[in-house]
C-alpha positions in Angstrom: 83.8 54.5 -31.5 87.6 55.2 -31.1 90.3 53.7 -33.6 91.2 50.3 -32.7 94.2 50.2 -31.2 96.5 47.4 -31.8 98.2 45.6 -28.8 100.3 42.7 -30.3 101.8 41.3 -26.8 98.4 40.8 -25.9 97.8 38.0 -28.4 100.6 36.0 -27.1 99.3 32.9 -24.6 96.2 34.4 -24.7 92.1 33.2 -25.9 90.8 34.3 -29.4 87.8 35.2 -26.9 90.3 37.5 -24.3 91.7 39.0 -27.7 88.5 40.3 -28.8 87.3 41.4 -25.6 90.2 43.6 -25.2 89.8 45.0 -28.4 86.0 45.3 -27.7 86.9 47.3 -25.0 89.3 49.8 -26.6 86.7 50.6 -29.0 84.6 52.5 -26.1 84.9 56.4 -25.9 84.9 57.5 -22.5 81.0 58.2 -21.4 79.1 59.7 -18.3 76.4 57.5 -16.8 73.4 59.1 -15.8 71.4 56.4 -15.0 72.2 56.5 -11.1 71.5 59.6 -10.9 67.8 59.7 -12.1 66.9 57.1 -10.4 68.7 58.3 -7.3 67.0 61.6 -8.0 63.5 60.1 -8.2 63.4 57.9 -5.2 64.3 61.2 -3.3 61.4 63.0 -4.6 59.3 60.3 -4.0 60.6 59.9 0.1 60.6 63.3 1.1 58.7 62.5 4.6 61.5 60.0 5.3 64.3 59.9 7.4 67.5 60.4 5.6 68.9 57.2 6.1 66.2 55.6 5.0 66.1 57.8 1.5 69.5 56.6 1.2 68.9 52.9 1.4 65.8 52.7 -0.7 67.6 54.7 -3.4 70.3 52.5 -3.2 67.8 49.3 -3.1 66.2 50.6 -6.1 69.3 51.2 -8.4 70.1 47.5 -7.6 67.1 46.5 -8.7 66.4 48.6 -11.7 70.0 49.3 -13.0 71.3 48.4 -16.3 73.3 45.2 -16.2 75.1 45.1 -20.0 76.9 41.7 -20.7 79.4 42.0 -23.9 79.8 38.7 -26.1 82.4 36.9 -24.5 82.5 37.5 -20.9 82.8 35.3 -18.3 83.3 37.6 -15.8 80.3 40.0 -16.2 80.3 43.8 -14.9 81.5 47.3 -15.3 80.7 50.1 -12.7 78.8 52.0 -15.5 76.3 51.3 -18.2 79.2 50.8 -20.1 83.4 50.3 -20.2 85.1 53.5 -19.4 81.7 55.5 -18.4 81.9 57.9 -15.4 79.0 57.3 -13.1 77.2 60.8 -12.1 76.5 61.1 -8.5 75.3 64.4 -7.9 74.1 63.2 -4.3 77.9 62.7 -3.3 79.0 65.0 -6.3 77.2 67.6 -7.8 80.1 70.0 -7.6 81.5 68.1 -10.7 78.6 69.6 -13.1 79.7 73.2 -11.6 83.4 72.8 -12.8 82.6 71.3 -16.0 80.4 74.3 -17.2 82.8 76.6 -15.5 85.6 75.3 -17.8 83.4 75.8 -20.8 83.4 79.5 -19.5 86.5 79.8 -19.2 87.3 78.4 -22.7 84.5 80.0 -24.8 82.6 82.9 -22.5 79.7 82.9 -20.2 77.4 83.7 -23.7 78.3 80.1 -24.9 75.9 78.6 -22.2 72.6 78.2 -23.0 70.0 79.7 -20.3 69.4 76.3 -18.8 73.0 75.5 -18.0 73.3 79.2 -16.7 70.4 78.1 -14.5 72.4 75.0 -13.5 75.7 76.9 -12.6 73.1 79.2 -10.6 71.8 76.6 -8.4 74.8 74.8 -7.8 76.6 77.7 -6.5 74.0 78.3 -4.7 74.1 75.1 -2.8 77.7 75.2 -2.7 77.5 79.1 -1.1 74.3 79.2 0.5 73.8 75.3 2.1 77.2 73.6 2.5 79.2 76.6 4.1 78.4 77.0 7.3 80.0 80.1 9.8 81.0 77.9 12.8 81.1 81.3 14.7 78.0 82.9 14.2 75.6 81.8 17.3 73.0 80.6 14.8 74.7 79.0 11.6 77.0 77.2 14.0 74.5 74.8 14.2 71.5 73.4 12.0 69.3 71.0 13.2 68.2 68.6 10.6 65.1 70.2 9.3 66.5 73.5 8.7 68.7 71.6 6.4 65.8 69.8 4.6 64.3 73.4 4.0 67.2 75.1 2.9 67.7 72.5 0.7 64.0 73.0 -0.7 64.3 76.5 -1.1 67.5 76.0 -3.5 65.4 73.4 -5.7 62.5 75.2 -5.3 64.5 78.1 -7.1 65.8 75.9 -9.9 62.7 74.1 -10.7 60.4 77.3 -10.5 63.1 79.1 -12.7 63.3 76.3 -15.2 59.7 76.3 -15.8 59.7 79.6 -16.3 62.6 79.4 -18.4 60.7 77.0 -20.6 58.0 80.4 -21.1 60.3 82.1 -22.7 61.5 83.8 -19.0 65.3 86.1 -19.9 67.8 84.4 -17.3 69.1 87.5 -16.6 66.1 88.6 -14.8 65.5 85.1 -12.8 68.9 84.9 -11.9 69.1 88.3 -10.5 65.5 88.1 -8.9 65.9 89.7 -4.9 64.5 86.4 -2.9 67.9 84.3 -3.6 69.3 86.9 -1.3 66.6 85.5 1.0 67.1 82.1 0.5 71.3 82.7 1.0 70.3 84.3 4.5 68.0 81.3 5.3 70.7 79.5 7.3 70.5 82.5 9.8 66.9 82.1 10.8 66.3 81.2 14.3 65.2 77.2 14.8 61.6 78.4 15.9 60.8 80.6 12.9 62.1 78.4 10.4 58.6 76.6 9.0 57.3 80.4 8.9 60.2 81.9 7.2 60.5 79.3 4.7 56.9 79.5 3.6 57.3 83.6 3.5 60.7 82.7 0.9 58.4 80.2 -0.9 55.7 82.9 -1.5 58.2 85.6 -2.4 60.1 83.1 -4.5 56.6 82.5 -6.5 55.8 86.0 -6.8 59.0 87.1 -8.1 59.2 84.1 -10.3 56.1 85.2 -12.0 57.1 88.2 -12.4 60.3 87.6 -14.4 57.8 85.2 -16.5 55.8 87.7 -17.3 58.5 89.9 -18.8 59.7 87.3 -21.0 62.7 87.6 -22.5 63.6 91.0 -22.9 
């Protein structure tokens, strides 16, 4: 909690009640509310086979439904866009960039050897889906245009990475050797594969990813 601060014109013509709400509510740090995001996160998981419109309306159904709704003493009019006053809502599906240039300010400030290897692996994957899946080379013949589940594979190959590399992370894994393992040059240059050899390339990334992967486990951390 933050110092209260003191607003005198406020208790002028005003409720006891409006009074201590106001002070109720400069008493809140800002925060970052994660809660859409997990269950944004899970829903996606779990609808994988589903069109993409349809991901994005059950997800949206199901933070509706399973949100936390906080009520302060006092209210009549009940509320916030967060769990609670001043909290930042995380939405990595319209915003993930945000994580990105957070930990890249913490670089900045304190050095890359401040991050611990998981973040690392987070600024890793984010670039990579900044780099490798959102730009696009409107005049190469191929990456001018990506039908839709090109996208859906690129994108798997990106989480795949992350979610492998975390695991193996977790083993004790250096984060040197998984970041600078040769398949994410494969997965950069997956936007480039031709429409018709894109289930068959994307397996042959999975399997190298995998192998690789296990590879960089088994050195550890040294």
């Amino acid at each position: 909690m933050t110092t209260k601060f003191k607003h005198d014109h406020w208790t002028k013509g005003v409720t006891e009640r409006v009074n201590h709400l106001r002070d109720t509510f400069w008493k809140f740090e800002p925060s970052v509310d994660i809660e859409r995001s997990v269950i944004y996160t899970r829903t996606y998981k779990e609808t994988e086979a589903e069109d993409t419109i349809i991901r994005r309306a059950t997800s949206f159904k199901n933070y509706m439904n399973e949100r936390t709704i906080d009520i302060l003493p006092g209210e009549l009019i009940v509320g916030t866009s967060g769990k609670a006053p001043k909290s930042f809502i995380f939405c990595p599906d319209v915003c993930f960039g945000w994580v990105e240039a957070e930990l890249e300010e913490i670089v900045k400030m304190v050095g890359m050897d401040a991050l611990s290897p998981i973040d690392r692996l987070k600024m890793e994957a984010a670039r990579s889906i900044r780099e490798d899946f959102l730009h696009q080379n409107s005049f190469h013949e191929i990456d001018t245009y990506t039908p839709l589940q090109k996208q859906f594979r690129m994108m798997k190959l990106v989480l795949a990475f992350y979610e492998q590399s975390k695991k193996a992370l977790e083993g004790g894994a250096s984060i040197q050797n998984l970041i600078k393992m040769p398949v994410r040059e494969q997965i950069g240059r997956f936007k480039y594969t031709k429409a018709e050899d894109v289930e068959k390339e994307y397996q042959a990334v999975l399997d190298e990813l995998a192998k690789e992967v296990a590879d960089a486990a088994g050195k550890g951390a040294f």
